[in-house]
C-alpha positions as CSV (number, residue, x, y, z in Angstrom):
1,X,19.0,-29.8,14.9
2,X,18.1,-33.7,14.7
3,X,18.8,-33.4,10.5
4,X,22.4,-31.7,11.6
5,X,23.1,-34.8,13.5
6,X,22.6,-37.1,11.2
7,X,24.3,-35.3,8.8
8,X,27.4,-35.6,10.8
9,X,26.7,-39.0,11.7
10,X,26.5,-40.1,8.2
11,X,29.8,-38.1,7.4
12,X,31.3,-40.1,10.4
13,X,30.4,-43.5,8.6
14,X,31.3,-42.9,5.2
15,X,34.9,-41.0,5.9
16,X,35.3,-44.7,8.4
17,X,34.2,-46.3,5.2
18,X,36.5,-44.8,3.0
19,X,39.6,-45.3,5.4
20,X,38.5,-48.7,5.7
21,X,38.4,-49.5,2.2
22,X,41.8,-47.2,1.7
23,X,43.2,-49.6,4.1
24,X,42.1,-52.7,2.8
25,X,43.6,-51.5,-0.9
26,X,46.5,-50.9,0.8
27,X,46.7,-54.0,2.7
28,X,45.8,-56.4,-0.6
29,X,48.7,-54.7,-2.7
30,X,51.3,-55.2,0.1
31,X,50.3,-58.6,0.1
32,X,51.4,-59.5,-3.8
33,X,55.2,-61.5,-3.9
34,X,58.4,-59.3,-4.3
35,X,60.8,-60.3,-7.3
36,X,64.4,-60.8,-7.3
37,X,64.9,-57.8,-9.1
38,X,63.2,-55.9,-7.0
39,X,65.4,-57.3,-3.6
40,X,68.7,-57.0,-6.0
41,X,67.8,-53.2,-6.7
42,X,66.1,-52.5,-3.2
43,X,69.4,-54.3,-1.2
44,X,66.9,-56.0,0.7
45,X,68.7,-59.3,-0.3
46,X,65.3,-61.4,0.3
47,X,63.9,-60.6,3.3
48,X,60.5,-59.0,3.5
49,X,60.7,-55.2,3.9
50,X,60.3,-53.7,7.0
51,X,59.0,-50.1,8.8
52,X,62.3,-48.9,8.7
53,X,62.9,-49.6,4.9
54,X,60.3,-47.1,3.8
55,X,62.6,-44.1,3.4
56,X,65.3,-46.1,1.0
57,X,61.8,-47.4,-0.8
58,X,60.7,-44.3,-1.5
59,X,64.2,-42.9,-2.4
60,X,64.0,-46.5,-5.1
61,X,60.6,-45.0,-6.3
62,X,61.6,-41.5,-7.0
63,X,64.5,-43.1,-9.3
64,X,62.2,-45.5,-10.9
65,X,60.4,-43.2,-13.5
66,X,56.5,-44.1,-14.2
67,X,55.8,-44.8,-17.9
68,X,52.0,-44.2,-17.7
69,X,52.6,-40.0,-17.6
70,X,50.4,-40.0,-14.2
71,X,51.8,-38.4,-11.1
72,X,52.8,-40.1,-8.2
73,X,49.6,-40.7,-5.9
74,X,52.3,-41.4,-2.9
75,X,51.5,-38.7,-1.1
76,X,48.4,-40.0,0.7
77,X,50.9,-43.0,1.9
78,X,53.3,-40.8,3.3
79,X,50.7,-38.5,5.2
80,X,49.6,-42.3,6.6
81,X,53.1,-43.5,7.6
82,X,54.3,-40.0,9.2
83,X,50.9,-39.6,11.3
84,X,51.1,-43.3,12.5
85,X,54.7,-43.3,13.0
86,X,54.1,-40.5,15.2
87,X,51.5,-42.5,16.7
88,X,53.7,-44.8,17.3
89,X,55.4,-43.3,20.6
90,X,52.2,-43.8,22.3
91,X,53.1,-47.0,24.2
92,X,49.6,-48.8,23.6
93,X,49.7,-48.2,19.9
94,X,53.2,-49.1,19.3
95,X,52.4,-52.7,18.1
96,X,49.6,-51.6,15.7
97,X,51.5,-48.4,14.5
98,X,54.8,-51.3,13.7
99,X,52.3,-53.7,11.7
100,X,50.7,-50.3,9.9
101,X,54.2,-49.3,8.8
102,X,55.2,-52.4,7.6
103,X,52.1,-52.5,5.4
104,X,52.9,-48.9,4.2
105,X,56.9,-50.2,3.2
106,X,55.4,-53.2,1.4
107,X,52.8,-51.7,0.3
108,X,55.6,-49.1,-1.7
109,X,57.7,-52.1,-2.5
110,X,55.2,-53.7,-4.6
111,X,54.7,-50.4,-6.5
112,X,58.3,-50.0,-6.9
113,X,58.5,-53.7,-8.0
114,X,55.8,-53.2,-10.7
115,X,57.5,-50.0,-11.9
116,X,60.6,-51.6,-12.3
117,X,59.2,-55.0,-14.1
118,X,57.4,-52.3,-16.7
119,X,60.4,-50.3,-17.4
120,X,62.0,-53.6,-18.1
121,X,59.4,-54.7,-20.3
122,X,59.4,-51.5,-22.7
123,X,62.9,-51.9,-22.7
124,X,63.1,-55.1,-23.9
125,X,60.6,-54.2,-26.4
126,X,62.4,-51.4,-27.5
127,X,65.5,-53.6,-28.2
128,X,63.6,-55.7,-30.1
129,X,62.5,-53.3,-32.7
């Protein structure tokens, strides 16, 4: 019984760990400078994106095609924002849920932005052959 325990305890801490860390990826991307480009082809016209601009992000990423033949690992992101936007009508996690979502629509922006800087790029390159 006392090895079950601390089974479950130490699934407890690493699952926290790994959310953690999730979060803190999250957080250090959404972090990184937006470019021009990016606010022309967004329509955000400068300003830093907001919770409510994650929708017509992610509408900008599914037209932005990846190069690098991977799928889209968005999904995770979107689980995030729809189960702490739903968190959000809980009036003492409003704040916190705002500030999460925020991260999650910069966090897309800077993944749209780099997607859009390397289509340019093989573009260009492709001219230049």
């Amino acid at each position: 019984m006392t090895t079950v325990l601390m089974l479950i305890a130490a699934l407890i801490g690493l699952a926290q760990f790994g959310v953690s860390y999730w979060r803190s990826m999250l957080a250090s991307t959404a972090a990184q400078p937006l470019s021009e480009r990016f606010c022309a082809a967004s329509g955000l016209a400068h300003r830093a994106p907001t919770a409510s601009d994650f929708s017509a992000i992610l509408s900008l990423h599914r037209l932005t095609p990846g190069l690098d033949n991977h799928p889209s690992r968005l999904r995770g992101l979107q689980t995030y924002y729809s189960v702490v936007d739903a968190l959000r009508k809980l009036p003492a996690l409003n704040q916190w849920a705002q500030a999460e979502m925020t991260t999650c629509a910069r966090y897309l922006a800077v993944i749209v932005d780099q997607r859009l800087s390397s289509n340019l790029a093989c573009a260009a390159e492709m001219r230049s052959c």
